[in-house]
N, CA, C and O atoms as a CHARMM CRD file, in Angstrom:
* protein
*
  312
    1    1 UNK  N     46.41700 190.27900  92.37300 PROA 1      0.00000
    2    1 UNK  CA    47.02500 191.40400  91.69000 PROA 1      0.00000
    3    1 UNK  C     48.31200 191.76100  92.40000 PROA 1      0.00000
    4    1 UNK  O     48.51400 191.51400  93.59000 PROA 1      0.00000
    5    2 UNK  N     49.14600 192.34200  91.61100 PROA 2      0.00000
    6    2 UNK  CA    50.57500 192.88500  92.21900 PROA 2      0.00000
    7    2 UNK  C     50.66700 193.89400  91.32800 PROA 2      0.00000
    8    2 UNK  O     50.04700 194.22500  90.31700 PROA 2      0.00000
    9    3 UNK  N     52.02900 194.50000  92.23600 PROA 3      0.00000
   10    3 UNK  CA    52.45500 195.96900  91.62500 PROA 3      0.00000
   11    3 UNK  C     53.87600 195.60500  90.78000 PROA 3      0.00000
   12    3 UNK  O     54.94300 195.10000  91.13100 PROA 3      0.00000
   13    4 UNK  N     53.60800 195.86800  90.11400 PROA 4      0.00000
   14    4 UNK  CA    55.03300 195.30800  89.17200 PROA 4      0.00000
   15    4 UNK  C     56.27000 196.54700  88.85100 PROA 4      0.00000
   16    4 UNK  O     57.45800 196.38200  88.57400 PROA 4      0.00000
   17    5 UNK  N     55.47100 197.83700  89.00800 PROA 5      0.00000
   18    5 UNK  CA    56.51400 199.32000  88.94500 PROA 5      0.00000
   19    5 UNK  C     56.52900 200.20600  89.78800 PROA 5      0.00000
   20    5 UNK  O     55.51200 200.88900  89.66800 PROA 5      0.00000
   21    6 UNK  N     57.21900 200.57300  90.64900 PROA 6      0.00000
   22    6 UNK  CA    56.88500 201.57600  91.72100 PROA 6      0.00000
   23    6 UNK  C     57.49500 202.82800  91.46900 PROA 6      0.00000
   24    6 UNK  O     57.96300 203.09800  92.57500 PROA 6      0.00000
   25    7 UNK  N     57.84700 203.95600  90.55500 PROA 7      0.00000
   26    7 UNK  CA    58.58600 204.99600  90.72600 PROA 7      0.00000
   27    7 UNK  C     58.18000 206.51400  91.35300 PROA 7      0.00000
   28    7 UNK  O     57.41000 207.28900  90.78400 PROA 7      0.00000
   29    8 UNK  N     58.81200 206.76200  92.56000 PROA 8      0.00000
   30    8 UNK  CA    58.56800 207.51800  93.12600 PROA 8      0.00000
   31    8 UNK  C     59.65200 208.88000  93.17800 PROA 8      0.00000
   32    8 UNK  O     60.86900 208.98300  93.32600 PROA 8      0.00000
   33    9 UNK  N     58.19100 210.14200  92.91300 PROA 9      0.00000
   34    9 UNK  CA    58.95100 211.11300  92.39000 PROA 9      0.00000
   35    9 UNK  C     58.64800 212.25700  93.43500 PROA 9      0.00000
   36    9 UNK  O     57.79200 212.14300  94.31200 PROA 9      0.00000
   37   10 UNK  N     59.58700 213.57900  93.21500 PROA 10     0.00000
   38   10 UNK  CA    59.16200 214.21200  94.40100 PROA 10     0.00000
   39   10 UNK  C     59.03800 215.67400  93.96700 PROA 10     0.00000
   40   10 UNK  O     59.63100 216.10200  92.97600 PROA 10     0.00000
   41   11 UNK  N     58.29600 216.37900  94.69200 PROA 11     0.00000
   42   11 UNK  CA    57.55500 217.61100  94.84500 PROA 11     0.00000
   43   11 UNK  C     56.10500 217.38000  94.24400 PROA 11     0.00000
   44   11 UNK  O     55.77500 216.43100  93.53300 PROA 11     0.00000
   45   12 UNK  N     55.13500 218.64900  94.75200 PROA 12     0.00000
   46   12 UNK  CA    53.88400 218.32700  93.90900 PROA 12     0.00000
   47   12 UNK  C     53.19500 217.38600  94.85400 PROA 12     0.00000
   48   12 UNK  O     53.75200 216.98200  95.87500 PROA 12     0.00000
   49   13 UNK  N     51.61200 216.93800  94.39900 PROA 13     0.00000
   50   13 UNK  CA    51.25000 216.18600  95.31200 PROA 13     0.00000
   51   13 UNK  C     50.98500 214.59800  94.72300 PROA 13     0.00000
   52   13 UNK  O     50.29700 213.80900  95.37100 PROA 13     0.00000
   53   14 UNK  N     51.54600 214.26700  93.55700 PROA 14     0.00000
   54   14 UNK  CA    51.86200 213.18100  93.19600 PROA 14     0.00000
   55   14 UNK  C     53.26900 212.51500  93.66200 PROA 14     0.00000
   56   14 UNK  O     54.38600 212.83600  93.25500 PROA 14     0.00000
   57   15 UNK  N     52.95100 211.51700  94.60700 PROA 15     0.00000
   58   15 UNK  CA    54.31400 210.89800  95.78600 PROA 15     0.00000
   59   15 UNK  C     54.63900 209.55500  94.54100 PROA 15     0.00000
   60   15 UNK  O     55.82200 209.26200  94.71300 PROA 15     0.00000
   61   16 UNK  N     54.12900 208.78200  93.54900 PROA 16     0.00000
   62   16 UNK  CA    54.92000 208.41400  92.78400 PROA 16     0.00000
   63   16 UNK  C     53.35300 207.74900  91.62500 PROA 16     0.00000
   64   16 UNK  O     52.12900 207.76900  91.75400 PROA 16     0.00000
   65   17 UNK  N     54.72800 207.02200  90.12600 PROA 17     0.00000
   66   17 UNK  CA    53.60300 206.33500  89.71800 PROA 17     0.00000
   67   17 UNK  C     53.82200 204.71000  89.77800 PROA 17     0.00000
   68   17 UNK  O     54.84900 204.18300  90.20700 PROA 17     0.00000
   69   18 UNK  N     52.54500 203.92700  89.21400 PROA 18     0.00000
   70   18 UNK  CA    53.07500 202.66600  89.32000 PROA 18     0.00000
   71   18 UNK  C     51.65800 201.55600  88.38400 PROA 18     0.00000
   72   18 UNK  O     50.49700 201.67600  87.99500 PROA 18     0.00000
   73   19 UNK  N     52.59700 200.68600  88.41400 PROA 19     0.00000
   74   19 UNK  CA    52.14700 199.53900  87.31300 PROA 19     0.00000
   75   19 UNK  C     51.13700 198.76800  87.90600 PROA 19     0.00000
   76   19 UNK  O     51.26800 198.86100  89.12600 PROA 19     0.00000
   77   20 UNK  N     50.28700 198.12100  87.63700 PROA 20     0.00000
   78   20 UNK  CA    50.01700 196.73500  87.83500 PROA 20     0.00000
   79   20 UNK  C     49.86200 195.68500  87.10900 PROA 20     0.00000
   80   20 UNK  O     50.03100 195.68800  85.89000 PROA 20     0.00000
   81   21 UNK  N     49.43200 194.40000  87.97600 PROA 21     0.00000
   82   21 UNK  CA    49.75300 193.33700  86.67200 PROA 21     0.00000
   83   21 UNK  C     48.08800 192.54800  87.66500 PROA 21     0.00000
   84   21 UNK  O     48.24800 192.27000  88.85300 PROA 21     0.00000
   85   22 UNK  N     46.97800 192.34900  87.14500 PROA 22     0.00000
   86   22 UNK  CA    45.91300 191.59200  87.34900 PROA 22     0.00000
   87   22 UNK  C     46.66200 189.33700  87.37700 PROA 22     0.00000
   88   22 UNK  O     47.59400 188.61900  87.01600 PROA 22     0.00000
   89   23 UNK  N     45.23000 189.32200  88.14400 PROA 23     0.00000
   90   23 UNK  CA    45.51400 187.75000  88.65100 PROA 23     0.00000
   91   23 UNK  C     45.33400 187.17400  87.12900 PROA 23     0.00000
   92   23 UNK  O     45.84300 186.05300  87.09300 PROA 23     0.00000
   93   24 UNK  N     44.92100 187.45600  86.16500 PROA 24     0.00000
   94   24 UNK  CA    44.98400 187.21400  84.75900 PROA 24     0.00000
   95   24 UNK  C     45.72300 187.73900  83.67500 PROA 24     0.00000
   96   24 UNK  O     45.56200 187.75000  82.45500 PROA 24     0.00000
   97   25 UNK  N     46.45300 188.10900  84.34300 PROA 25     0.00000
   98   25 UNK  CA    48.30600 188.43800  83.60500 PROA 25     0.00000
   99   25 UNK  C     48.10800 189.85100  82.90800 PROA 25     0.00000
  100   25 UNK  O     49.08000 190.27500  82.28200 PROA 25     0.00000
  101   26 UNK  N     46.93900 190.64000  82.94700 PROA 26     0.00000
  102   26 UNK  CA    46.45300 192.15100  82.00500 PROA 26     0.00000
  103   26 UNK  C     47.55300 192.97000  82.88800 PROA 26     0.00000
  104   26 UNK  O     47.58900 192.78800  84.10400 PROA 26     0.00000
  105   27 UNK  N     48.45900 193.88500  82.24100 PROA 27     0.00000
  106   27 UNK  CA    49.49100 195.15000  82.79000 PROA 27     0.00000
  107   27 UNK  C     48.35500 196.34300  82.61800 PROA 27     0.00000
  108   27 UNK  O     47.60800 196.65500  81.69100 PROA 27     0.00000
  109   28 UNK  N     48.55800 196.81400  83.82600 PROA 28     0.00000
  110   28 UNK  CA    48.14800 198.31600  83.92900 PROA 28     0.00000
  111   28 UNK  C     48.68000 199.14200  84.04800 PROA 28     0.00000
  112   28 UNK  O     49.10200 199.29100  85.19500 PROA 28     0.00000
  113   29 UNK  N     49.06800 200.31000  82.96800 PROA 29     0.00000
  114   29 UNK  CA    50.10800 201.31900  83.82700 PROA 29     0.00000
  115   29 UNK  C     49.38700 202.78200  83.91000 PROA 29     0.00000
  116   29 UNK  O     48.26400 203.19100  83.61200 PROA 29     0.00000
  117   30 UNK  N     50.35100 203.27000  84.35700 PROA 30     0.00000
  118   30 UNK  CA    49.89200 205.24700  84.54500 PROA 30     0.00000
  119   30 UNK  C     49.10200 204.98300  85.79300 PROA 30     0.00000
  120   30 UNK  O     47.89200 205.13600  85.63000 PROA 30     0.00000
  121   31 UNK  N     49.46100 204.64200  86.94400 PROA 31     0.00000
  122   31 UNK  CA    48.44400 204.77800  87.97500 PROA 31     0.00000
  123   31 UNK  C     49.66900 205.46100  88.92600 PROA 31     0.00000
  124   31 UNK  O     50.86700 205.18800  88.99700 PROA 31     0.00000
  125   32 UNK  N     48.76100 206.56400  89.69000 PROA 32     0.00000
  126   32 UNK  CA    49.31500 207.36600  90.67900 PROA 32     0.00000
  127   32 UNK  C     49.11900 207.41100  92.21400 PROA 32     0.00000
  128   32 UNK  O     47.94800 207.54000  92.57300 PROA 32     0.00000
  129   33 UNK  N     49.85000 207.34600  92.96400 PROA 33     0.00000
  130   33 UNK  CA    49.49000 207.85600  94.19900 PROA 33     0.00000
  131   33 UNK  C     49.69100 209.27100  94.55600 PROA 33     0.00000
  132   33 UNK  O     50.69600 209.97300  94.44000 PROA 33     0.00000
  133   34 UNK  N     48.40500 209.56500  95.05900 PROA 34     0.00000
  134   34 UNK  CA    48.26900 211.30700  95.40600 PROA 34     0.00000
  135   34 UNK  C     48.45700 211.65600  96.66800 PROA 34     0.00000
  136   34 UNK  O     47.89200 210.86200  97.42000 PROA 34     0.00000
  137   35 UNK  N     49.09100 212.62900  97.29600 PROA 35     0.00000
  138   35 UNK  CA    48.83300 213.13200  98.36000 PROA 35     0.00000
  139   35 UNK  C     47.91200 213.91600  98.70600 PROA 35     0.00000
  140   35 UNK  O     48.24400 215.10100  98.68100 PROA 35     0.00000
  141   36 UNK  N     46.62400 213.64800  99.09900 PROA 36     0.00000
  142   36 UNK  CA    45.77900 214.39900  99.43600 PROA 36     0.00000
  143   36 UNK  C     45.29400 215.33600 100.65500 PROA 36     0.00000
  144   36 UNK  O     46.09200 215.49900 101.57800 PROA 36     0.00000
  145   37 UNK  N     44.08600 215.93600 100.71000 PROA 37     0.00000
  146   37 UNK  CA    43.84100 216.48500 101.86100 PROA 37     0.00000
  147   37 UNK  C     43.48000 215.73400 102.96800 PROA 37     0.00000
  148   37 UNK  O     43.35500 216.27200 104.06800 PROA 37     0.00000
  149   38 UNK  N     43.25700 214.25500 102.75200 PROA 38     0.00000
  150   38 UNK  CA    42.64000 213.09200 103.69600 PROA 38     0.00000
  151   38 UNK  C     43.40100 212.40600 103.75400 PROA 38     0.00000
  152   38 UNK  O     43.23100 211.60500 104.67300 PROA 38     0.00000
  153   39 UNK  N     44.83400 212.17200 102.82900 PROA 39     0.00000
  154   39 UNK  CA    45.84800 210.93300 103.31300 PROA 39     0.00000
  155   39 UNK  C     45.97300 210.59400 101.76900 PROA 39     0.00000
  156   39 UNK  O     45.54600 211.15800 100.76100 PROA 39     0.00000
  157   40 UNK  N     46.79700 209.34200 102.00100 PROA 40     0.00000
  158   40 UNK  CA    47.29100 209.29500 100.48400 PROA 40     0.00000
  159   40 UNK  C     46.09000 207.86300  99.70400 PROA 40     0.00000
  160   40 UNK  O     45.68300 206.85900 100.29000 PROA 40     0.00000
  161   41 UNK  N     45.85300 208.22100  98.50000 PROA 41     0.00000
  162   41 UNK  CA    45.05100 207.49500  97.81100 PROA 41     0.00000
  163   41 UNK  C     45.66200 207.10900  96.64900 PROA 41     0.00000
  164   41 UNK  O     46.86900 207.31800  96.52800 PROA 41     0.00000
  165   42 UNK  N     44.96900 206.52000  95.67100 PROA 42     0.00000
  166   42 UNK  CA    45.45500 206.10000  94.10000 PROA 42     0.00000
  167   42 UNK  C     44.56300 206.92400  93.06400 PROA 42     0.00000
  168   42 UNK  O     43.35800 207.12800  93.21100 PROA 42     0.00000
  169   43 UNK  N     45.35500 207.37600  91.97200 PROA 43     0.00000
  170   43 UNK  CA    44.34900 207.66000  90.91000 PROA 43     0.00000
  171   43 UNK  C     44.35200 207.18700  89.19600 PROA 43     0.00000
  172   43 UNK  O     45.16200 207.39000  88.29200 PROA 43     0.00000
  173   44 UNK  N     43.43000 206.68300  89.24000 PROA 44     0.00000
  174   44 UNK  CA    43.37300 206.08900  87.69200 PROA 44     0.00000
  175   44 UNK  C     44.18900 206.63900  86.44600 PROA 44     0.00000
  176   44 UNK  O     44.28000 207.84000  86.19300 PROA 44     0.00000
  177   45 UNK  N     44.71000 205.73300  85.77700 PROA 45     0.00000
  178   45 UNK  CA    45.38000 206.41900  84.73300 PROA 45     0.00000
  179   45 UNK  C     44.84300 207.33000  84.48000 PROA 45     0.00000
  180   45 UNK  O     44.12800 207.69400  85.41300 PROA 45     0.00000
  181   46 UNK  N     44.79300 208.12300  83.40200 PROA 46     0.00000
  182   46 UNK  CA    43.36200 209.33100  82.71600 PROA 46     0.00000
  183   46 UNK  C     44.14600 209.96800  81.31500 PROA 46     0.00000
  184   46 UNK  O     45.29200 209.64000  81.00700 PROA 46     0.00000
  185   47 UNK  N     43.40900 210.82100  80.62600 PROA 47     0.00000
  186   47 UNK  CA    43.56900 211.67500  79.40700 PROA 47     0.00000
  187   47 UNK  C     42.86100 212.51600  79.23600 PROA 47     0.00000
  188   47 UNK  O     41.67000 212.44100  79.53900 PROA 47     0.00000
  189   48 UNK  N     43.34300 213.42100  78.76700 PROA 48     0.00000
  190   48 UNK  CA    42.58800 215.27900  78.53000 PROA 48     0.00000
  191   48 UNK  C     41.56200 214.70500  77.55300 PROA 48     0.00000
  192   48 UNK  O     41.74000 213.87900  76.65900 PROA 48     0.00000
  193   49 UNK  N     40.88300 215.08900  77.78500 PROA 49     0.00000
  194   49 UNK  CA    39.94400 215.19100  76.33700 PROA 49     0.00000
  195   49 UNK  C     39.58400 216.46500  75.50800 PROA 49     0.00000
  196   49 UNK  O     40.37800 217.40500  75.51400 PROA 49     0.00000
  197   50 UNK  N     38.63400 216.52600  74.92700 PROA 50     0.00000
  198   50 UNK  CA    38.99700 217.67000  73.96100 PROA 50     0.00000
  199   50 UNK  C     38.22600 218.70000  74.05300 PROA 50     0.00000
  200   50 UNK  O     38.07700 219.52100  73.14800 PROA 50     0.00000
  201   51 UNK  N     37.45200 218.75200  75.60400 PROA 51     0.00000
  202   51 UNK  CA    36.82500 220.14400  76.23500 PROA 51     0.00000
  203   51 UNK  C     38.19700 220.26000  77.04900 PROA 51     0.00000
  204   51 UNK  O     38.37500 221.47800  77.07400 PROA 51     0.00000
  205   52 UNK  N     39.18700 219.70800  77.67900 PROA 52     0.00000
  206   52 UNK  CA    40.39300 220.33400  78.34800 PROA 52     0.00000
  207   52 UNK  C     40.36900 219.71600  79.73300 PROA 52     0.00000
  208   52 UNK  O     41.26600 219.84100  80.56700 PROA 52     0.00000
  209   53 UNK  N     39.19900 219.00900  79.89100 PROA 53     0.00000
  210   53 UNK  CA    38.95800 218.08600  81.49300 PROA 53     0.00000
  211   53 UNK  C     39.58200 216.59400  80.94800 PROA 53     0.00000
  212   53 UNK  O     39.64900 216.11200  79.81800 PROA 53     0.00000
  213   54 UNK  N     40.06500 216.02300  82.46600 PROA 54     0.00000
  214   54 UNK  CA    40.59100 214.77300  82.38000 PROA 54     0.00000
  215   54 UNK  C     39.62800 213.69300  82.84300 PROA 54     0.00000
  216   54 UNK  O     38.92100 213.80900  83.84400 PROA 54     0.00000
  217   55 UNK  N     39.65400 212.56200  81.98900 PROA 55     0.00000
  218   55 UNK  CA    38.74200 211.45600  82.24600 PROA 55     0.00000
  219   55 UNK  C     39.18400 210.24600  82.96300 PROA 55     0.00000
  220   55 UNK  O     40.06800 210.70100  83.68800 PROA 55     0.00000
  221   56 UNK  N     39.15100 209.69000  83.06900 PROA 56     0.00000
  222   56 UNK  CA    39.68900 207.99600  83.70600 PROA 56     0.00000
  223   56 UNK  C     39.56000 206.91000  82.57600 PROA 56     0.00000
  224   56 UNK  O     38.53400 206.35200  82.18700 PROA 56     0.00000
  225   57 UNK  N     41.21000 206.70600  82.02700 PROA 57     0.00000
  226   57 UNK  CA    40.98900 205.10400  81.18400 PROA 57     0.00000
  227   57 UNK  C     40.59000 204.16800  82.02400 PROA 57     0.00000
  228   57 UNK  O     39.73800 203.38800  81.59900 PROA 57     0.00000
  229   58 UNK  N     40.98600 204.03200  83.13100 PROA 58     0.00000
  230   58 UNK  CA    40.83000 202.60800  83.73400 PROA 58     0.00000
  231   58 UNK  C     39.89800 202.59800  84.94200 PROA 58     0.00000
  232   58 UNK  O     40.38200 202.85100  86.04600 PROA 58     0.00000
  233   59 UNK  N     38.34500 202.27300  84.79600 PROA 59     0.00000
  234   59 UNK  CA    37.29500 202.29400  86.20200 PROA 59     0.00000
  235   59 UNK  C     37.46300 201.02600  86.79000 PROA 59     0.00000
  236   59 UNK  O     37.16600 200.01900  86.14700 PROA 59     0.00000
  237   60 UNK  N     37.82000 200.96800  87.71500 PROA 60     0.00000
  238   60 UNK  CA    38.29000 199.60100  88.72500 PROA 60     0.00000
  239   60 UNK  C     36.48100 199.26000  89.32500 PROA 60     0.00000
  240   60 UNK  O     35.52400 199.82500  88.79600 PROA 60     0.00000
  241   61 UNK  N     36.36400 198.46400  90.24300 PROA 61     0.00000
  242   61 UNK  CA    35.10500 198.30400  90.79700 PROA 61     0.00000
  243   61 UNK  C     35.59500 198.94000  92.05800 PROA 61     0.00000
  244   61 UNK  O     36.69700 199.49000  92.06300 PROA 61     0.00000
  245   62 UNK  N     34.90300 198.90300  93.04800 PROA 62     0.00000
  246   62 UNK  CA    35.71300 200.26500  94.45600 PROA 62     0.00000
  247   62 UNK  C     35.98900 198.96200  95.20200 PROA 62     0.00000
  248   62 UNK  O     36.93400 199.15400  95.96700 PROA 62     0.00000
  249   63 UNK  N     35.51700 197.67500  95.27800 PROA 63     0.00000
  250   63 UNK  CA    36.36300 196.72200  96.15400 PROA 63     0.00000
  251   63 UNK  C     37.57800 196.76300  95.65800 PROA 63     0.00000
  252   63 UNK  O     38.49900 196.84700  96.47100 PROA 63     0.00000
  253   64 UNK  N     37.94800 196.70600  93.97100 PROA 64     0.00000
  254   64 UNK  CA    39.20500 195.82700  93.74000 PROA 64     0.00000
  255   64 UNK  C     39.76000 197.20100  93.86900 PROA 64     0.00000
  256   64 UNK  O     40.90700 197.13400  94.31200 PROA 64     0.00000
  257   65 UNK  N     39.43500 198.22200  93.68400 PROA 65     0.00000
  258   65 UNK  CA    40.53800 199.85600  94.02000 PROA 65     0.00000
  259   65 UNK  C     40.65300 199.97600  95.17600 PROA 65     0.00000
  260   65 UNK  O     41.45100 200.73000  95.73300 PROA 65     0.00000
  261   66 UNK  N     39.66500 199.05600  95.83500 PROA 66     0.00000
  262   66 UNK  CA    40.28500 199.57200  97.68000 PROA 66     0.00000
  263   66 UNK  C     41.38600 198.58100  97.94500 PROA 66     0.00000
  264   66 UNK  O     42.41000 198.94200  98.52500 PROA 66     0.00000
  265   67 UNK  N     41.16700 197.05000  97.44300 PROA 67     0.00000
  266   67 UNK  CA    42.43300 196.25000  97.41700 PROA 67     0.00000
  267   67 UNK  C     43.69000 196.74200  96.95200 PROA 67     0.00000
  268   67 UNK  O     44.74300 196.40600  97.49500 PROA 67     0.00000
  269   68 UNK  N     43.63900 197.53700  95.95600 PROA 68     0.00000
  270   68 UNK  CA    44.84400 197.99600  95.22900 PROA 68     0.00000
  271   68 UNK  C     45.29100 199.44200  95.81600 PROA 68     0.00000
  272   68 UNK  O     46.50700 199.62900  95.87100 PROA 68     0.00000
  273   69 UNK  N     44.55700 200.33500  96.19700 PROA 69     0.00000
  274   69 UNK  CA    45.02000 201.35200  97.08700 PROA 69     0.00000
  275   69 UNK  C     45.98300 201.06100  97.77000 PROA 69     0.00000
  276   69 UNK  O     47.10400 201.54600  97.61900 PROA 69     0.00000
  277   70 UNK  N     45.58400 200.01900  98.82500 PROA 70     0.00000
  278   70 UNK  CA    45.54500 199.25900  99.97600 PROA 70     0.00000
  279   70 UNK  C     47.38500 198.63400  99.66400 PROA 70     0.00000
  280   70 UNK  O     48.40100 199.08900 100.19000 PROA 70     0.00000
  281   71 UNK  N     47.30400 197.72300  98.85900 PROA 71     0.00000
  282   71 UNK  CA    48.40800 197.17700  98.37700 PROA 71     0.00000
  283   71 UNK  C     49.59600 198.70300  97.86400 PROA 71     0.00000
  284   71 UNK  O     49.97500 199.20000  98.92400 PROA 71     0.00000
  285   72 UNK  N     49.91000 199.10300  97.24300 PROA 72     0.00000
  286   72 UNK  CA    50.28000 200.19000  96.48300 PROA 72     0.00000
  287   72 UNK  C     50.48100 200.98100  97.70400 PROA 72     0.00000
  288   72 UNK  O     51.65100 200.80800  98.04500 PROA 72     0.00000
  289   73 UNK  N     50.11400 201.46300  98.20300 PROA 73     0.00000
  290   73 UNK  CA    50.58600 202.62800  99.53300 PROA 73     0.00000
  291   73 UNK  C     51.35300 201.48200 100.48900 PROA 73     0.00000
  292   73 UNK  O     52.36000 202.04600 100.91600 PROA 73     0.00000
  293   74 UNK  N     51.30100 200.16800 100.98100 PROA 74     0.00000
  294   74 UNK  CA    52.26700 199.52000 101.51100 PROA 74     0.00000
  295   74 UNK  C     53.37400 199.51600 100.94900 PROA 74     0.00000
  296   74 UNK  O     54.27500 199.85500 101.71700 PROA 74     0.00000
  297   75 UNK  N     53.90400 199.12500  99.29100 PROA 75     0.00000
  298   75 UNK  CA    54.47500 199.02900  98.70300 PROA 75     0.00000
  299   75 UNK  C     55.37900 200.66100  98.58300 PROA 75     0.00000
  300   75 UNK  O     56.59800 200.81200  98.49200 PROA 75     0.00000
  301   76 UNK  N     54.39700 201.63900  98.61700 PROA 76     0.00000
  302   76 UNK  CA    54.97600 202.83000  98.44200 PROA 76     0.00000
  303   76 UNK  C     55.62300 202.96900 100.01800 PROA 76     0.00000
  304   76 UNK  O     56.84600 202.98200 100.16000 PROA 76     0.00000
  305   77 UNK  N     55.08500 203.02800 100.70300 PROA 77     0.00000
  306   77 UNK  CA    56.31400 203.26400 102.12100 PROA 77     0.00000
  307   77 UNK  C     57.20600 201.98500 102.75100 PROA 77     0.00000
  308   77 UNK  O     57.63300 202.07900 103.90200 PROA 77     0.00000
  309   78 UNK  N     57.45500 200.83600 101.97600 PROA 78     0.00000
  310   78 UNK  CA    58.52100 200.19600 101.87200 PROA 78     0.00000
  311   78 UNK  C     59.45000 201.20100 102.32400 PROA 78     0.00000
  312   78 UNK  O     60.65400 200.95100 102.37200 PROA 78     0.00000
C-alpha cells in the first residue's frame, strides 16, 4: 500500500487528509490524521447518518491500519 495524497491543513485537531492506493490498485480517500490526546493516529473516512452520529465507510483489519497509520504519519512529517 502507498499514500498517493497528502494535504495538510492547519488549526483544529485534524493535522491533514490523505489518499491511499492498496497493493491491488483500490484508491481510498477521506482518511485523516488526528491529533490526539496520545499522539497522532489515522481516522477512517466516515458519514453522518441520520440519528446525527458519524460512522466509518472504510473498516481496515487493525494489522493493515497499524501498517497504514504507521506509513501516513512518516509521510506526514516528511
Amino acid at each position: 500500500m502507498k499514500i498517493i495524497r497528502m494535504n495538510k491543513v492547519s488549526g483544529g485537531k485534524t493535522l491533514a487528509f490523505f489518499d491511499m492506493e492498496t497493493d491491488d490498485g483500490i484508491i481510498i480517500k477521506g482518511f485523516r490524521i488526528v491529533d490526539g490526546n496520545k499522539g497522532k493516529f489515522i481516522a477512517s473516512p466516515d458519514e453522518k447518518g441520520k440519528d446525527g452520529k458519524y460512522y466509518e465507510t472504510v473498516i481496515l483489519p487493525k494489522e493493515m491500519k497499524g501498517k497504514l497509520e504507521k506509513l501516513a504519519i512518516a509521510e506526514y512529517e516528511k
